[in-house]
CHARMM-style PDB file with segment names, atoms N, HN, CA, C and O in Angstrom:
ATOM      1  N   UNK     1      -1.229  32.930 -41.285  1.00  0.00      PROA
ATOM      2  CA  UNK     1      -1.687  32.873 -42.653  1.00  0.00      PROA
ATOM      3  C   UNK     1      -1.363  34.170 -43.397  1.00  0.00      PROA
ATOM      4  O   UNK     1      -1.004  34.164 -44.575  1.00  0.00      PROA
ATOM      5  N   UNK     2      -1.504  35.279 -42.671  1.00  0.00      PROA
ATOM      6  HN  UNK     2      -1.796  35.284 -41.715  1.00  0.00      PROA
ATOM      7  CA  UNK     2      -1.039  36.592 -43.328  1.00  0.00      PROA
ATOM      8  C   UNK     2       0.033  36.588 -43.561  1.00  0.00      PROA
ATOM      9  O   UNK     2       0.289  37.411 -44.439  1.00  0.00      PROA
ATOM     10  N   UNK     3       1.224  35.827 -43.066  1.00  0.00      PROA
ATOM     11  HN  UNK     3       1.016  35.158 -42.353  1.00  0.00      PROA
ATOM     12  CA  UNK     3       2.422  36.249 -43.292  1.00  0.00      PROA
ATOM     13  C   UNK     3       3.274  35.272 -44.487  1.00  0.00      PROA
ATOM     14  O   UNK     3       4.393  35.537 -44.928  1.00  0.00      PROA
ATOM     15  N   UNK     4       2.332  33.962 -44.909  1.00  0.00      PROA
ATOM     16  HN  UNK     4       1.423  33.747 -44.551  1.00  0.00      PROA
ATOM     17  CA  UNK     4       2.478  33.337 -46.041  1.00  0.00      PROA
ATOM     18  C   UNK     4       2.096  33.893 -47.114  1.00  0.00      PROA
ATOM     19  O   UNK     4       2.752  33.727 -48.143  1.00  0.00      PROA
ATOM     20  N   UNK     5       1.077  34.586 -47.099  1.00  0.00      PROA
ATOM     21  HN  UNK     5       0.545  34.721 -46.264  1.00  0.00      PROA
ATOM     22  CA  UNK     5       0.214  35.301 -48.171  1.00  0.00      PROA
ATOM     23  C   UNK     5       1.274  36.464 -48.633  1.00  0.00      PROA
ATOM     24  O   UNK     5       1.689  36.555 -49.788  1.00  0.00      PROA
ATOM     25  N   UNK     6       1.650  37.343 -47.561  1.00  0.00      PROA
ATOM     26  HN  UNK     6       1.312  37.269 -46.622  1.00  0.00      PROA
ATOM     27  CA  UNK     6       2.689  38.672 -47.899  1.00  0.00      PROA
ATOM     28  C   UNK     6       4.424  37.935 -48.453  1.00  0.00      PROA
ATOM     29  O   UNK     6       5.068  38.678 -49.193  1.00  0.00      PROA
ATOM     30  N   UNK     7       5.007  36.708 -48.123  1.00  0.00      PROA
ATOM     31  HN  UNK     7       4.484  36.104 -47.522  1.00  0.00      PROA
ATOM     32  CA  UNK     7       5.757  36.307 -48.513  1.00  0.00      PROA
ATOM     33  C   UNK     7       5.579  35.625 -49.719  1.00  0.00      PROA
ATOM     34  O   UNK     7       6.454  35.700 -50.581  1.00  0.00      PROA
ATOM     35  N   UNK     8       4.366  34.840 -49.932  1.00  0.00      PROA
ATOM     36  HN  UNK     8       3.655  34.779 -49.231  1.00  0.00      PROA
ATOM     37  CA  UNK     8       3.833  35.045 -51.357  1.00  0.00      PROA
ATOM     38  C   UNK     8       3.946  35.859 -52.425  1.00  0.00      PROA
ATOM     39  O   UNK     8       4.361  35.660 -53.567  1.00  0.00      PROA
ATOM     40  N   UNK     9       3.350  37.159 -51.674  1.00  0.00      PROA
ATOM     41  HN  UNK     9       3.013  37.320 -50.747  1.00  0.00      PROA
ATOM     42  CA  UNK     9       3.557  38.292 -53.010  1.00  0.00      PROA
ATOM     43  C   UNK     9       4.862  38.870 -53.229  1.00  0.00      PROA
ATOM     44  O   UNK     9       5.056  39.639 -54.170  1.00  0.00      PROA
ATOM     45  N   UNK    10       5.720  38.562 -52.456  1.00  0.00      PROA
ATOM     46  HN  UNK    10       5.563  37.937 -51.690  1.00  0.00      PROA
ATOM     47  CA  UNK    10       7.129  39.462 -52.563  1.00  0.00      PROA
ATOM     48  C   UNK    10       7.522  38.132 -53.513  1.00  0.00      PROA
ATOM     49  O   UNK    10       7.596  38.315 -54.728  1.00  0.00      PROA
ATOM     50  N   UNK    11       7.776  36.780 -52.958  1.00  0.00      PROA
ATOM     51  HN  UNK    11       7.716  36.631 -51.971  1.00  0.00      PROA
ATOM     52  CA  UNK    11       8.021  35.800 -54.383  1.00  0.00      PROA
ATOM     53  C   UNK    11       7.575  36.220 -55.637  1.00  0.00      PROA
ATOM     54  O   UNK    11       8.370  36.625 -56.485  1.00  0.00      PROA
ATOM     55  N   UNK    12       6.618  36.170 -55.788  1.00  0.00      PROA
ATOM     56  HN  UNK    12       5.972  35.841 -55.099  1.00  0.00      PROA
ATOM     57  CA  UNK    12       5.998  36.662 -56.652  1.00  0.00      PROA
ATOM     58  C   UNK    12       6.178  37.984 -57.258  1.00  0.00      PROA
ATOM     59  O   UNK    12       6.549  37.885 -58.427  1.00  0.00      PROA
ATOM     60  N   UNK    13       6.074  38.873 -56.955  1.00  0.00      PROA
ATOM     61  HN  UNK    13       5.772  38.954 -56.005  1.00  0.00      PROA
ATOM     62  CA  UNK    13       6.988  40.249 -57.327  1.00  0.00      PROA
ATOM     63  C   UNK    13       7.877  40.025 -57.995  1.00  0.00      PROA
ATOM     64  O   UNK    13       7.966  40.086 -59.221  1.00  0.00      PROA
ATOM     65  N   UNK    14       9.025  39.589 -56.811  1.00  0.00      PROA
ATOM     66  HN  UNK    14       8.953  39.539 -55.815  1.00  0.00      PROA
ATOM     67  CA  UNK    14      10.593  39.302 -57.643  1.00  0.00      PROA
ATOM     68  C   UNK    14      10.723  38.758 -58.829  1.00  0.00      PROA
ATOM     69  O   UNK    14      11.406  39.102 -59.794  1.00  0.00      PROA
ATOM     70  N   UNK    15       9.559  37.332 -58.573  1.00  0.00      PROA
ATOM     71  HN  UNK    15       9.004  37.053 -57.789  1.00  0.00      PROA
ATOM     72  CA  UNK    15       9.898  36.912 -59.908  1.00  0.00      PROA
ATOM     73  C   UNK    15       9.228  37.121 -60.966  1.00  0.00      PROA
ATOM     74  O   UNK    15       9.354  36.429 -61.976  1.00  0.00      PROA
ATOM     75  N   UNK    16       8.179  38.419 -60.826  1.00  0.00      PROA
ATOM     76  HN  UNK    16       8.076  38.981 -60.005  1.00  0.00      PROA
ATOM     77  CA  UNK    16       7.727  38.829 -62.033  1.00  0.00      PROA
ATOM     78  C   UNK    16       8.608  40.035 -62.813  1.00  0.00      PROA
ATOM     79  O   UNK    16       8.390  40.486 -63.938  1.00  0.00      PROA
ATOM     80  N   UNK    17       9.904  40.501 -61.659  1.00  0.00      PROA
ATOM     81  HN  UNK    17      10.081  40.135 -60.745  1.00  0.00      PROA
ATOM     82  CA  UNK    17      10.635  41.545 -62.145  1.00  0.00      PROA
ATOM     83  C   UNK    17      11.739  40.513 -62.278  1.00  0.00      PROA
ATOM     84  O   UNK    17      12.658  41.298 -62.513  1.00  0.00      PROA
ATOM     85  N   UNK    18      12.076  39.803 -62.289  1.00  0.00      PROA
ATOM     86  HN  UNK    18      11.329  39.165 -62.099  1.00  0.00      PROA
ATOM     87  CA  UNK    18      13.036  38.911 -63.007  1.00  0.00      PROA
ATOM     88  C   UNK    18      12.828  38.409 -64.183  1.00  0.00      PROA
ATOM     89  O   UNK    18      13.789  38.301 -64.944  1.00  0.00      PROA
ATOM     90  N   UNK    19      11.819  38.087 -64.500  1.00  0.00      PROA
ATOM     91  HN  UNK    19      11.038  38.175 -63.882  1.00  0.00      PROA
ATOM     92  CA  UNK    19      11.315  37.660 -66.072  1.00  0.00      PROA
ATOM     93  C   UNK    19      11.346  39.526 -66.893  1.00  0.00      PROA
ATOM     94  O   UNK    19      11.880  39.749 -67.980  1.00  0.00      PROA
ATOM     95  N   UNK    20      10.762  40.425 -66.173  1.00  0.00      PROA
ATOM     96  HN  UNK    20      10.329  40.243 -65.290  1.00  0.00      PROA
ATOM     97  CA  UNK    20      10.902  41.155 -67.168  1.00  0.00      PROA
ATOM     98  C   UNK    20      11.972  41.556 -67.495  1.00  0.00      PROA
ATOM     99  O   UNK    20      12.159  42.138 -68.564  1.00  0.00      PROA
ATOM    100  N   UNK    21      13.190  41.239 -66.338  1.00  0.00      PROA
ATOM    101  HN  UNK    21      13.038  40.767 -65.469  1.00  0.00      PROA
ATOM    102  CA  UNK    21      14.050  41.619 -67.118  1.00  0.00      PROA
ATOM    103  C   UNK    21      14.875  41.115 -68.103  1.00  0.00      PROA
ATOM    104  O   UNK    21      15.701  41.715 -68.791  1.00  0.00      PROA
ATOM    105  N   UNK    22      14.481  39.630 -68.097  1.00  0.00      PROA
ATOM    106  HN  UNK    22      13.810  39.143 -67.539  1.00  0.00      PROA
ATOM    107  CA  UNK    22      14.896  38.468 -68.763  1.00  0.00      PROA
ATOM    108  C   UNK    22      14.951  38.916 -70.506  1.00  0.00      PROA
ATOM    109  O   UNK    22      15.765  38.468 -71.315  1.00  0.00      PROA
ATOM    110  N   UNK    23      13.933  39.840 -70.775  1.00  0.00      PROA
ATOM    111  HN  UNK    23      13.272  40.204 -70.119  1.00  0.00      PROA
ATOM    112  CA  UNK    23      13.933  39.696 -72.192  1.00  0.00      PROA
ATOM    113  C   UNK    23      15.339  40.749 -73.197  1.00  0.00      PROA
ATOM    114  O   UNK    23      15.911  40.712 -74.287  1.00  0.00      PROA
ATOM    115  N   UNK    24      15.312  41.795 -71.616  1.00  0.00      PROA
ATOM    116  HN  UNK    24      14.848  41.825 -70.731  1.00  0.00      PROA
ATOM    117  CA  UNK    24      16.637  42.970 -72.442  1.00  0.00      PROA
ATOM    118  C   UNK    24      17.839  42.364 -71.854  1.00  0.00      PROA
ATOM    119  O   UNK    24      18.791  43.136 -71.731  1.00  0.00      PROA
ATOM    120  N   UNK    25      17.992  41.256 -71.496  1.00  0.00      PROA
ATOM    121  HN  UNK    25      17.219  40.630 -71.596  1.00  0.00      PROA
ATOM    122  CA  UNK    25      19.373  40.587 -71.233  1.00  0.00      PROA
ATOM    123  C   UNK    25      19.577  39.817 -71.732  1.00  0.00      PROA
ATOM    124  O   UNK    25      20.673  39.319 -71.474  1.00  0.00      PROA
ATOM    125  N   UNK    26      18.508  38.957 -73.071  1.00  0.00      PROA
ATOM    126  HN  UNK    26      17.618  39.362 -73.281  1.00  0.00      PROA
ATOM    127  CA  UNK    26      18.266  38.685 -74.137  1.00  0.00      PROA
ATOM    128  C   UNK    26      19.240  39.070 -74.838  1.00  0.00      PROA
ATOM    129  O   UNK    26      20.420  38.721 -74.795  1.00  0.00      PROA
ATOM    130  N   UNK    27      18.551  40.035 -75.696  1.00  0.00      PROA
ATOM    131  HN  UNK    27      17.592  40.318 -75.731  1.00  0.00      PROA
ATOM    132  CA  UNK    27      18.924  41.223 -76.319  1.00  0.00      PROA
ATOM    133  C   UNK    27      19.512  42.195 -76.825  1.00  0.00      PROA
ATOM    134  O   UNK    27      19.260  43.034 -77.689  1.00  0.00      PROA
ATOM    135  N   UNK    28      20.882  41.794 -75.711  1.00  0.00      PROA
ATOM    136  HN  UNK    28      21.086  41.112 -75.009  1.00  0.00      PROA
ATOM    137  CA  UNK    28      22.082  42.474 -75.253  1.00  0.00      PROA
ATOM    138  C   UNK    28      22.957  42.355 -76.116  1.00  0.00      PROA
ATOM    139  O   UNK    28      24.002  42.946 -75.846  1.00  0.00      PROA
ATOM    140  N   UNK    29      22.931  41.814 -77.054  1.00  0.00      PROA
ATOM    141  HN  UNK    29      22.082  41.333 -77.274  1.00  0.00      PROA
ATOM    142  CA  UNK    29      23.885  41.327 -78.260  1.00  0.00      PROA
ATOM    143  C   UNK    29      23.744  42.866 -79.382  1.00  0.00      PROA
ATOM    144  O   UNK    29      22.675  43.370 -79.727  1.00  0.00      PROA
ATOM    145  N   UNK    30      24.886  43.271 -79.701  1.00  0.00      PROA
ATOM    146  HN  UNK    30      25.754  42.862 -79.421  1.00  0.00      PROA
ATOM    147  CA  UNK    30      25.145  44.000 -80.507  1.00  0.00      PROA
ATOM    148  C   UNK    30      25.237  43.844 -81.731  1.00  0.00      PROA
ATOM    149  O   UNK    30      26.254  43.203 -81.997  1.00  0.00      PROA
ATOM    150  N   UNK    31      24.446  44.226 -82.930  1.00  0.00      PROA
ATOM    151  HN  UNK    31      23.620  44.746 -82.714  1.00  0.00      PROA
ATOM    152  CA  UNK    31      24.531  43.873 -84.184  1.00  0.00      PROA
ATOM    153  C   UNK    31      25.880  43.994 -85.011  1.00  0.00      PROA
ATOM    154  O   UNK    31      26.862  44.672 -84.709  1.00  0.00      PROA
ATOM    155  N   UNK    32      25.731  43.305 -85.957  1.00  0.00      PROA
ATOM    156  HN  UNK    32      24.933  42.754 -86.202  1.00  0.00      PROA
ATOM    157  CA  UNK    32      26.488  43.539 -86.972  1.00  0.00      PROA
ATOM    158  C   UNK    32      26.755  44.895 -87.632  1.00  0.00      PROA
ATOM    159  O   UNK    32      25.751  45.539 -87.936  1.00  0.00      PROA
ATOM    160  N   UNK    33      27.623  45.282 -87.828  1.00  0.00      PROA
ATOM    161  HN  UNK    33      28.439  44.760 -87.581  1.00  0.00      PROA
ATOM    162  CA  UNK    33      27.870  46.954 -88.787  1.00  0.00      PROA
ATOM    163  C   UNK    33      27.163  46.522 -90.106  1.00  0.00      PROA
ATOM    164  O   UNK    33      27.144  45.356 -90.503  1.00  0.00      PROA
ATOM    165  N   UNK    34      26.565  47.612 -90.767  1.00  0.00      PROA
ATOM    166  HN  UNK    34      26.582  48.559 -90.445  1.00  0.00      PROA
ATOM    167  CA  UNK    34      25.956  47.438 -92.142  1.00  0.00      PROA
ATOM    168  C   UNK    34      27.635  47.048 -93.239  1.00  0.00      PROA
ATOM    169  O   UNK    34      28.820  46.900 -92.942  1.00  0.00      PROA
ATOM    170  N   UNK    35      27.012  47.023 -94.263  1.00  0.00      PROA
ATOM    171  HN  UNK    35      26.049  47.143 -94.504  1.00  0.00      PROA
ATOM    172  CA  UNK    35      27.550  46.877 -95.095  1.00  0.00      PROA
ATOM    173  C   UNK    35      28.303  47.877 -95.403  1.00  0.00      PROA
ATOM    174  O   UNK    35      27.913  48.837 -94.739  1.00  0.00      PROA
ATOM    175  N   UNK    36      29.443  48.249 -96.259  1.00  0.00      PROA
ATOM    176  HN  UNK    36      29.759  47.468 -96.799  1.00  0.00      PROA
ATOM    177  CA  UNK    36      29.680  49.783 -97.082  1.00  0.00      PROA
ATOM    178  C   UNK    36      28.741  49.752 -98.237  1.00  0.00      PROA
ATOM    179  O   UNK    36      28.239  48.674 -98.552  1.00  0.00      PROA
ATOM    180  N   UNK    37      28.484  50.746 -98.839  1.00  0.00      PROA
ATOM    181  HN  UNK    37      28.893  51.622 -98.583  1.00  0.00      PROA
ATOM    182  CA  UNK    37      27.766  50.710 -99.792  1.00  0.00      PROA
ATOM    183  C   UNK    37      28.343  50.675-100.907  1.00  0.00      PROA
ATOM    184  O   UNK    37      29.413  51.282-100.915  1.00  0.00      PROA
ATOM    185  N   UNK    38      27.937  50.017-102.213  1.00  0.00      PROA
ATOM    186  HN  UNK    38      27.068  49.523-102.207  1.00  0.00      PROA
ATOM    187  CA  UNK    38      28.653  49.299-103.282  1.00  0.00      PROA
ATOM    188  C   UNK    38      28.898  51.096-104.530  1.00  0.00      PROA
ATOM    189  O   UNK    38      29.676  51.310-105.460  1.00  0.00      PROA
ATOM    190  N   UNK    39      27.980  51.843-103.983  1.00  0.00      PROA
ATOM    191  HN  UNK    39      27.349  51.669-103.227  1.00  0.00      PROA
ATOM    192  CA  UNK    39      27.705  52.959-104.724  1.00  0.00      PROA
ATOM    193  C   UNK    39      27.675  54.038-104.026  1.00  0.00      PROA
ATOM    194  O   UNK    39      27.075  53.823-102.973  1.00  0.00      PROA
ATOM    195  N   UNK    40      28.061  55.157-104.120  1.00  0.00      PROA
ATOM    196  HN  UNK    40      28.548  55.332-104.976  1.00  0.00      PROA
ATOM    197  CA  UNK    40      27.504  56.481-103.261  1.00  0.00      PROA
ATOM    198  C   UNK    40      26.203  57.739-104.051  1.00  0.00      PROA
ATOM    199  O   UNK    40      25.843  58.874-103.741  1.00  0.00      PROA
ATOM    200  N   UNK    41      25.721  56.485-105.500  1.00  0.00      PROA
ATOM    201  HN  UNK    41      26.014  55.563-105.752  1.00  0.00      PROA
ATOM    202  CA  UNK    41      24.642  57.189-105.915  1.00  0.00      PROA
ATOM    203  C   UNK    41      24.583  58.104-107.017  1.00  0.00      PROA
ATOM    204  O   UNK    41      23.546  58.467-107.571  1.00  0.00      PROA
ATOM    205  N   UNK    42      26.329  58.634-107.449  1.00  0.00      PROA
ATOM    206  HN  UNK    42      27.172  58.339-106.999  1.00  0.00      PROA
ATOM    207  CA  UNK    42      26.372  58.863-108.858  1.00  0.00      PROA
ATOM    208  C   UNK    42      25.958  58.799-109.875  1.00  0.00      PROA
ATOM    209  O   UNK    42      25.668  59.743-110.609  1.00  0.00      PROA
ATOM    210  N   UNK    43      25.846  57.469-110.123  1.00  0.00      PROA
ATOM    211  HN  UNK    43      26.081  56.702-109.526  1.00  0.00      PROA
ATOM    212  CA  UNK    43      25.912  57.098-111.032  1.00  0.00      PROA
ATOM    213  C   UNK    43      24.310  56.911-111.474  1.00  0.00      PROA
ATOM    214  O   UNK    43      24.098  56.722-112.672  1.00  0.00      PROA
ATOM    215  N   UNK    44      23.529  56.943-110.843  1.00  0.00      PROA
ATOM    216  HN  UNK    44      23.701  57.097-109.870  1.00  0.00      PROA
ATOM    217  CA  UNK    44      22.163  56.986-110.578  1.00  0.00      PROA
ATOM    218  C   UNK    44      21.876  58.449-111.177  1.00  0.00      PROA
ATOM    219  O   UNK    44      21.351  58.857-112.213  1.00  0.00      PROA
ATOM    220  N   UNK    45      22.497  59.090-109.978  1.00  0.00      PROA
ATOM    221  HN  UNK    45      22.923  58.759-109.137  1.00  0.00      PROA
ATOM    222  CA  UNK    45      21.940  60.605-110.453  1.00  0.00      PROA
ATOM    223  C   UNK    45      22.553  60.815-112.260  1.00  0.00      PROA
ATOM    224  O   UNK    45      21.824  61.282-113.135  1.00  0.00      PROA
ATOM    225  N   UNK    46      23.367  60.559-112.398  1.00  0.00      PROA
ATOM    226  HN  UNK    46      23.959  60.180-111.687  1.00  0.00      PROA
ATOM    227  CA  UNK    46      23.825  60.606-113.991  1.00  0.00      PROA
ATOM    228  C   UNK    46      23.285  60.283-114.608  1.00  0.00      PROA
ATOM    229  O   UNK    46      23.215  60.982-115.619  1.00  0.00      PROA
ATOM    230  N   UNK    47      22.175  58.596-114.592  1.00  0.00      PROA
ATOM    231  HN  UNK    47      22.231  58.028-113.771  1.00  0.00      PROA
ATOM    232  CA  UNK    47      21.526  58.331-115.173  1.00  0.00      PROA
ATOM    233  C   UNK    47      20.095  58.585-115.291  1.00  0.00      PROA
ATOM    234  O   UNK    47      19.420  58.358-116.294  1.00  0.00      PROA
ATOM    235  N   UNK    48      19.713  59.042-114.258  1.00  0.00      PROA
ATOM    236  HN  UNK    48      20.262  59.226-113.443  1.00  0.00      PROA
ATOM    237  CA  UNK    48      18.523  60.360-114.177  1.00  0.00      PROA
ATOM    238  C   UNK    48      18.798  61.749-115.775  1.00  0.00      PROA
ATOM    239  O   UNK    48      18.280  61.876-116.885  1.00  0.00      PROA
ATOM    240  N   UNK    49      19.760  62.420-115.078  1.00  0.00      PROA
ATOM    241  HN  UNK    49      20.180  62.317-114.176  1.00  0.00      PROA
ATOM    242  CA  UNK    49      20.025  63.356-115.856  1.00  0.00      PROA
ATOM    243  C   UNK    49      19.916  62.932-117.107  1.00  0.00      PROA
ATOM    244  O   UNK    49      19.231  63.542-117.928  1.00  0.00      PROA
ATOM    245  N   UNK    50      20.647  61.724-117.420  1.00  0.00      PROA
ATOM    246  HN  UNK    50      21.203  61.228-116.753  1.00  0.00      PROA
ATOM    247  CA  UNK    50      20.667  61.646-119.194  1.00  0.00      PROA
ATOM    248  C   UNK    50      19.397  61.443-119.623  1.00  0.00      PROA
ATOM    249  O   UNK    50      18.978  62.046-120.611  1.00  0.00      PROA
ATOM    250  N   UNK    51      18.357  60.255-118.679  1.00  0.00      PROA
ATOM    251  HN  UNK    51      18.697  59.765-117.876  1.00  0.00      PROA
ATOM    252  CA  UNK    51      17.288  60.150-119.170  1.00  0.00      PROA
ATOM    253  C   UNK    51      16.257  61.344-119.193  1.00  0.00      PROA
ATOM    254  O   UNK    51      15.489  61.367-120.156  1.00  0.00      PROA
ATOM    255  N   UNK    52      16.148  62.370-118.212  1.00  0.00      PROA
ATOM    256  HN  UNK    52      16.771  62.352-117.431  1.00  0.00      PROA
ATOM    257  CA  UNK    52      15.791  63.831-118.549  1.00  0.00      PROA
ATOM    258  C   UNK    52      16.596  64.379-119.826  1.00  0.00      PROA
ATOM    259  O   UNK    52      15.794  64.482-120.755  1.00  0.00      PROA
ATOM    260  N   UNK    53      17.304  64.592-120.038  1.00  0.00      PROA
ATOM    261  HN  UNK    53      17.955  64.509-119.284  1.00  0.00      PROA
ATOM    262  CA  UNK    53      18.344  65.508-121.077  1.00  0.00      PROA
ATOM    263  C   UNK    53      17.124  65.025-122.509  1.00  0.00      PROA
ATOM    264  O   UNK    53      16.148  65.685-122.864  1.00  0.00      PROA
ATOM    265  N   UNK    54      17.586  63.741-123.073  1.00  0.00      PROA
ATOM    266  HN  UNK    54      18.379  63.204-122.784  1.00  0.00      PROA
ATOM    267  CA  UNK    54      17.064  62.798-124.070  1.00  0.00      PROA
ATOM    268  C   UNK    54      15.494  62.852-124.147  1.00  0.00      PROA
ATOM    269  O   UNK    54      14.933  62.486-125.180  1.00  0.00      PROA
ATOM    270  N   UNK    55      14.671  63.373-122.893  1.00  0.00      PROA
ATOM    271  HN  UNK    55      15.127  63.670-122.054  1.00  0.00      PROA
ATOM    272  CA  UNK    55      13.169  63.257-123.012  1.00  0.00      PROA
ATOM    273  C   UNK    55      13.202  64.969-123.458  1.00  0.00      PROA
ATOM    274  O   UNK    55      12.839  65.217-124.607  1.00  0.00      PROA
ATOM    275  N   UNK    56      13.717  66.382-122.387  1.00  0.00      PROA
ATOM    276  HN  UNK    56      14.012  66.181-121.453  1.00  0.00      PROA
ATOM    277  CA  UNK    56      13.651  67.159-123.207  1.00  0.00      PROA
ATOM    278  C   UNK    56      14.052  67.470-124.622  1.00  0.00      PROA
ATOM    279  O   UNK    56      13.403  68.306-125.250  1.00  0.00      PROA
ATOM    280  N   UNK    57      15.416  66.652-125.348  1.00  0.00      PROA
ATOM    281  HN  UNK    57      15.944  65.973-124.839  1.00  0.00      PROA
ATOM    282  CA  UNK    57      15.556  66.887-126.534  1.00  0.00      PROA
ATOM    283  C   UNK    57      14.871  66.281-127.969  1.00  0.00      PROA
ATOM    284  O   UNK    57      14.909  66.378-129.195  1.00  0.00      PROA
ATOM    285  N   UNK    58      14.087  65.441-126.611  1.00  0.00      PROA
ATOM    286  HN  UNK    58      14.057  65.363-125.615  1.00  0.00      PROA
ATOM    287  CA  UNK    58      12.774  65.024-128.016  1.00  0.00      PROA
ATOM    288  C   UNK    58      11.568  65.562-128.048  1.00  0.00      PROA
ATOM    289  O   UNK    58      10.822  65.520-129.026  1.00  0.00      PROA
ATOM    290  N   UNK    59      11.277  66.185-126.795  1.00  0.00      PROA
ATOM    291  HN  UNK    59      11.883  66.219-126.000  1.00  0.00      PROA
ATOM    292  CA  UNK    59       9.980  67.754-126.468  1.00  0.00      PROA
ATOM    293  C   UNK    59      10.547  68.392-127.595  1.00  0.00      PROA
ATOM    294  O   UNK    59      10.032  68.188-128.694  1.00  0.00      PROA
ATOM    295  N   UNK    60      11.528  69.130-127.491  1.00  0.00      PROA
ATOM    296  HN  UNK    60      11.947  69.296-126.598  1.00  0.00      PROA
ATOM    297  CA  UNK    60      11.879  70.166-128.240  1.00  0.00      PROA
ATOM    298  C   UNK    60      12.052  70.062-129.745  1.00  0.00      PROA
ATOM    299  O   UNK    60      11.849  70.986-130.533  1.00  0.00      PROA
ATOM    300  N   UNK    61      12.506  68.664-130.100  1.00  0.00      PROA
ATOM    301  HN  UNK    61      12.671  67.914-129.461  1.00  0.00      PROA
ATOM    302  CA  UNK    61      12.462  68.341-131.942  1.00  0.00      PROA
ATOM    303  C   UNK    61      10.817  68.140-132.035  1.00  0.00      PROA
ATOM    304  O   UNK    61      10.383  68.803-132.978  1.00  0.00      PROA
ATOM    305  N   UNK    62       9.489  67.217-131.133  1.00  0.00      PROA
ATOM    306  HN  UNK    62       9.841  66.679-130.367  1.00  0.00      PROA
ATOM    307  CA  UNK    62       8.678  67.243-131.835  1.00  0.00      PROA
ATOM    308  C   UNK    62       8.199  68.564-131.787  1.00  0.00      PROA
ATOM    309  O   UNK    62       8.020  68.852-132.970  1.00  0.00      PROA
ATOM    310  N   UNK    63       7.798  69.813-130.894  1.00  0.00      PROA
ATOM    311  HN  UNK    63       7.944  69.579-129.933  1.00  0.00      PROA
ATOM    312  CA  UNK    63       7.538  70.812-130.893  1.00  0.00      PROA
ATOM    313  C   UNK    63       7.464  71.726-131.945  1.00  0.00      PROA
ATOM    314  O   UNK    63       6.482  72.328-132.377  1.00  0.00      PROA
ATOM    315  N   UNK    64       8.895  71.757-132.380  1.00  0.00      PROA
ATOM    316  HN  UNK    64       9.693  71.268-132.029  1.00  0.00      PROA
ATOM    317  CA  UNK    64       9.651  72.633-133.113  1.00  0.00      PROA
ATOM    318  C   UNK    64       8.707  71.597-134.863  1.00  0.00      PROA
ATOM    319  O   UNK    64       7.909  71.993-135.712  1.00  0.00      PROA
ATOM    320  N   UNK    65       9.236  70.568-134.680  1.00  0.00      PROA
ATOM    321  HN  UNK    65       9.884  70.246-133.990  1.00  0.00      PROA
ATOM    322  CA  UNK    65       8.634  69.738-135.812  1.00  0.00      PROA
ATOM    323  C   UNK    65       7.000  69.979-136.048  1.00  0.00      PROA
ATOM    324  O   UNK    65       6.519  70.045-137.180  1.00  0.00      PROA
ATOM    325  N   UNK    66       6.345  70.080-135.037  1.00  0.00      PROA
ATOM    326  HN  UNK    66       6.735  70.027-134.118  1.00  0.00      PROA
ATOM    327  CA  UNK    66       5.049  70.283-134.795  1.00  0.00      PROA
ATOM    328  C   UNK    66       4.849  72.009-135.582  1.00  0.00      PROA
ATOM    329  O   UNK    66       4.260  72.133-136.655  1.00  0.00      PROA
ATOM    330  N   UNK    67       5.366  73.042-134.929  1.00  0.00      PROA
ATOM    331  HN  UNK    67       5.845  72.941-134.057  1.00  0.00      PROA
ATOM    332  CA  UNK    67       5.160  73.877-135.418  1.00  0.00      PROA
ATOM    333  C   UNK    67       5.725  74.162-136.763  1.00  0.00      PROA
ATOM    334  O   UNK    67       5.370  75.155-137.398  1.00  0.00      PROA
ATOM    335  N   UNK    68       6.683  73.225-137.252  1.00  0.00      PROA
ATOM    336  HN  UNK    68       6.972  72.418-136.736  1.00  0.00      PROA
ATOM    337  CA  UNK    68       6.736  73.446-138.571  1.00  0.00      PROA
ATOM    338  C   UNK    68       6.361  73.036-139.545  1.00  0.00      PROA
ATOM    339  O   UNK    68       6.833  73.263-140.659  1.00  0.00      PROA
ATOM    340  N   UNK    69       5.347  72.288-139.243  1.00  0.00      PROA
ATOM    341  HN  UNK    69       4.964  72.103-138.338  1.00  0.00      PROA
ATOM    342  CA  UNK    69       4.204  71.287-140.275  1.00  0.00      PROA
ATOM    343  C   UNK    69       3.104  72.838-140.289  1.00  0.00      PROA
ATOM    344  O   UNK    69       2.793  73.467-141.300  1.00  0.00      PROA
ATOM    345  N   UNK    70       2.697  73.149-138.880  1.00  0.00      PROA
ATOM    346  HN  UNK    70       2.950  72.639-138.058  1.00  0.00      PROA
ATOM    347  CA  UNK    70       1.604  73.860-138.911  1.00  0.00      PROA
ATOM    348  C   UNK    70       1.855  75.472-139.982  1.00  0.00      PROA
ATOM    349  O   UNK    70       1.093  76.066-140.744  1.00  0.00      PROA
ATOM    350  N   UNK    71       3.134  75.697-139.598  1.00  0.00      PROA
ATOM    351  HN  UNK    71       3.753  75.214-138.978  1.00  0.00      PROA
ATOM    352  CA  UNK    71       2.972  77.317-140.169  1.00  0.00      PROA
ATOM    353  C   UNK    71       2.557  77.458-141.462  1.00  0.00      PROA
ATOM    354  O   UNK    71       2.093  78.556-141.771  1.00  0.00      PROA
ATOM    355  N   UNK    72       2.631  76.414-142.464  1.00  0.00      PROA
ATOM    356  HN  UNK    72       3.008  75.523-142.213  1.00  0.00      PROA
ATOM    357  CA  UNK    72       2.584  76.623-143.793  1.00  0.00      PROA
ATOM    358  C   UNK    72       1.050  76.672-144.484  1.00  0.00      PROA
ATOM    359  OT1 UNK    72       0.925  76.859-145.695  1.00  0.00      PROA
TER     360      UNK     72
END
């Protein structure tokens, strides 16, 4: 009876290290390469800048406008 029981667990063993390995042999498939990218982001940053440029040059007209209502 002991020696069904110990051949038991070695079945058993094996085939609990056979399933685990079952899932990264799965898996094994290599993805797809990304895409290239349609942009490298220029054009973004450009449009940052202008929309900064256009917000300081309207700080600076109401400011200037501001203080020239007040001085008088």
């Amino acid at each position: 009876m002991a020696v069904s029981k110990v051949s038991f667990m070695a079945v058993f063993a094996a085939l609990v290290f056979a399933m685990a390995a079952l899932p990264s042999a799965v898996d094994a498939q290599s993805s797809a390469p990304a895409p290239a990218p349609t942009s490298d982001g220029t054009s973004i940053d450009l449009g940052i800048a202008y929309a900064l440029m256009l917000v300081a040059l309207a700080l600076t007209y109401l400011i200037h406008a501001a203080d020239f209502c007040f001085s008088f």
